[in-house]
Residue, then its C-alpha position, 0 to 999 in steps of 0.5 A: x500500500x502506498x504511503x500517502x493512501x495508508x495516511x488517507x486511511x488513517x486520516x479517515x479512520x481517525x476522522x470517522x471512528x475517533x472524532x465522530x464516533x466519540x462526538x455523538x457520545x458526548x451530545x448523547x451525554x454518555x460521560x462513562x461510556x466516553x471516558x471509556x472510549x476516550x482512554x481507549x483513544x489515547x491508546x490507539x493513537x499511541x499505536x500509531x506513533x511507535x514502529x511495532x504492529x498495531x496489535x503488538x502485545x503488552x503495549x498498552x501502557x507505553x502507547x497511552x504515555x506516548x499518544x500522552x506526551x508526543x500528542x496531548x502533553x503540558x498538564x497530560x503529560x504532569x499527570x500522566x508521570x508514573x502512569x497515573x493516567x494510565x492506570x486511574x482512567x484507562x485501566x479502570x474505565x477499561x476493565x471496570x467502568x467505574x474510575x478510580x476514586x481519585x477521579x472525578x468525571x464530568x460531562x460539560x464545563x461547570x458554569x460556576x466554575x468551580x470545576x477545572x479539567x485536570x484540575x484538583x477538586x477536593x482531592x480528586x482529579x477533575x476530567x472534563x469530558x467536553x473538554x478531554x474530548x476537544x483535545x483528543x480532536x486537537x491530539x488527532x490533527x497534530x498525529x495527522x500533520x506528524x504523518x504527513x511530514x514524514x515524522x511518523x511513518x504511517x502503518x497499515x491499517x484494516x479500516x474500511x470506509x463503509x457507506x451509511 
């Protein structure tokens, strides 16, 4: 497959599944069910960066930490030192669907503003999944211009772009 049609999949897939997919469970106001999403995200987008195969074995945190500081970074990557975003929201979310009691979710910004994404609230990290999610998109669109500047060598990927 050649190079620029493997970032035009990758571009569709991350377009199609992660930006879409993930925007209408936030207006369906599913809060756990995108933080879910929302972890697993950061991963994939990990798996993208590194030069193993997408489905390499025993990656998951290593690919959550490099989607976090390659992609997202600033206050991510703080929060993200010793994996604690790894395992609070991604292990927990993933395996259990409850988060750690560390974490505090929330669908929208407060208009009181008393709560701040990745800020502390009473002990408990604050994620704000209106916020996660814009930055998330923004994390997409740097991965994209890394692709094609040739920073990151595109992979192949089984997507396939299926008509509605």
């Amino acid at each position: 497959m050649e190079k620029e049609e493997q970032i035009n999949r990758i571009e569709k897939f991350l377009d199609e599944v992660v930006i879409q997919e993930l925007g209408k469970a936030h207006q369906a106001g599913l809060t756990y069910m995108q933080f879910v999403l929302m972890g697993q995200a950061i991963e994939v987008l990990g798996s993208l960066l590194d030069n193993k195969p997408i489905k390499a074995k025993d990656q998951s945190a290593k690919r959550f930490s490099n989607s976090i500081n390659w992609l997202f970074g600033g206050r991510y990557r703080l929060l993200n030192t010793n994996n604690v975003l790894y395992d609070k929201l991604r292990n927990q979310m993933t395996h259990t669907f409850i988060p750690s009691n560390d974490i505090l979710l929330r669908n929208q910004k407060d208009s009181q503003g008393e709560y701040h994404h990745l800020e502390f609230w009473n002990g408990k990290l604050v994620l704000v999944s209106e916020v996660f999610y814009e930055d998330i998109c923004r994390a997409c669109r740097r991965l994209l211009h890394l692709l094609k500047e040739g920073k990151v060598k595109p992979k192949n990927i089984a997507f396939e772009i299926y008509e509605k």
